[in-house]
C-alpha positions as CSV (number, residue, x, y, z in Angstrom):
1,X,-8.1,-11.5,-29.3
2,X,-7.4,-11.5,-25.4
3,X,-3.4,-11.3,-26.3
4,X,-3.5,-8.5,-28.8
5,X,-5.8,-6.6,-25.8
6,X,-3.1,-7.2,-23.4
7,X,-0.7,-5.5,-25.3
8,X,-2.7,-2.6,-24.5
9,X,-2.8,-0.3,-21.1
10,X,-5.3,-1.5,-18.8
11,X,-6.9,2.1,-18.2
12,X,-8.4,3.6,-20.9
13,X,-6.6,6.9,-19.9
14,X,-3.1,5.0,-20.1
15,X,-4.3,5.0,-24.0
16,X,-1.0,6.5,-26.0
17,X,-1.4,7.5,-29.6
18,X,0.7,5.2,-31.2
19,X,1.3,1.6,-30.8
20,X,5.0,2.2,-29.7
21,X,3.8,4.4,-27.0
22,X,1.2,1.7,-26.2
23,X,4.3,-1.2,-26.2
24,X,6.5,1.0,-24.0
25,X,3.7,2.0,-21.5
26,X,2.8,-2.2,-21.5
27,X,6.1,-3.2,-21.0
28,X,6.3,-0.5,-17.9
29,X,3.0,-2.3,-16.2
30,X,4.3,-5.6,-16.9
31,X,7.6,-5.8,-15.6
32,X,5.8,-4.3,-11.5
33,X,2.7,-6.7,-12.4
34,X,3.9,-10.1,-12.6
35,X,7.6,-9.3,-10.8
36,X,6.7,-6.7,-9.0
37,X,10.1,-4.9,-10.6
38,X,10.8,-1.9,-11.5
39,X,11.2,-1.3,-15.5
40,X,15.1,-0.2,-15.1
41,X,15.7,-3.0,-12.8
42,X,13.3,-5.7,-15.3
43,X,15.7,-4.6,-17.9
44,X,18.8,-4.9,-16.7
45,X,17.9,-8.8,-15.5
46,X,16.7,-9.3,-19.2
47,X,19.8,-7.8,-21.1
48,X,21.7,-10.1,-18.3
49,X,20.5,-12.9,-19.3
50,X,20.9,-12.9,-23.5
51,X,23.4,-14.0,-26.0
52,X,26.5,-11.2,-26.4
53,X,25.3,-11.0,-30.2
54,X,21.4,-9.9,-28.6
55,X,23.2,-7.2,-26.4
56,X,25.4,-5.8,-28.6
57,X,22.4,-5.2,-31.1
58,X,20.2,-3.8,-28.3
């Protein structure tokens, strides 16, 4: 239960309507909460570090 809440917005006004929106806006919080990095700068160190094959997909 706890990990499908945390894929949510911690404020209720963060809320999107769709649980894309609501992926995206987590992934936004996450990468300045536990790195304290910006989401650009989170995803650049993330593409860095995978397989050529996971790259060229994403």
């Amino acid at each position: 239960m706890h990990e499908r809440l945390a894929r949510y917005p911690v404020a209720d006004d963060q809320i999107a309507p769709t649980r894309l929106g609501n992926a995206i806006r987590r992934f936004e919080e996450y990468g300045y909460d536990r790195y304290r990095l910006d989401t650009q700068v989170l995803w650049n160190e993330l593409t860095g570090c995978v397989p050529d094959q996971v790259r060229r997909q994403v």
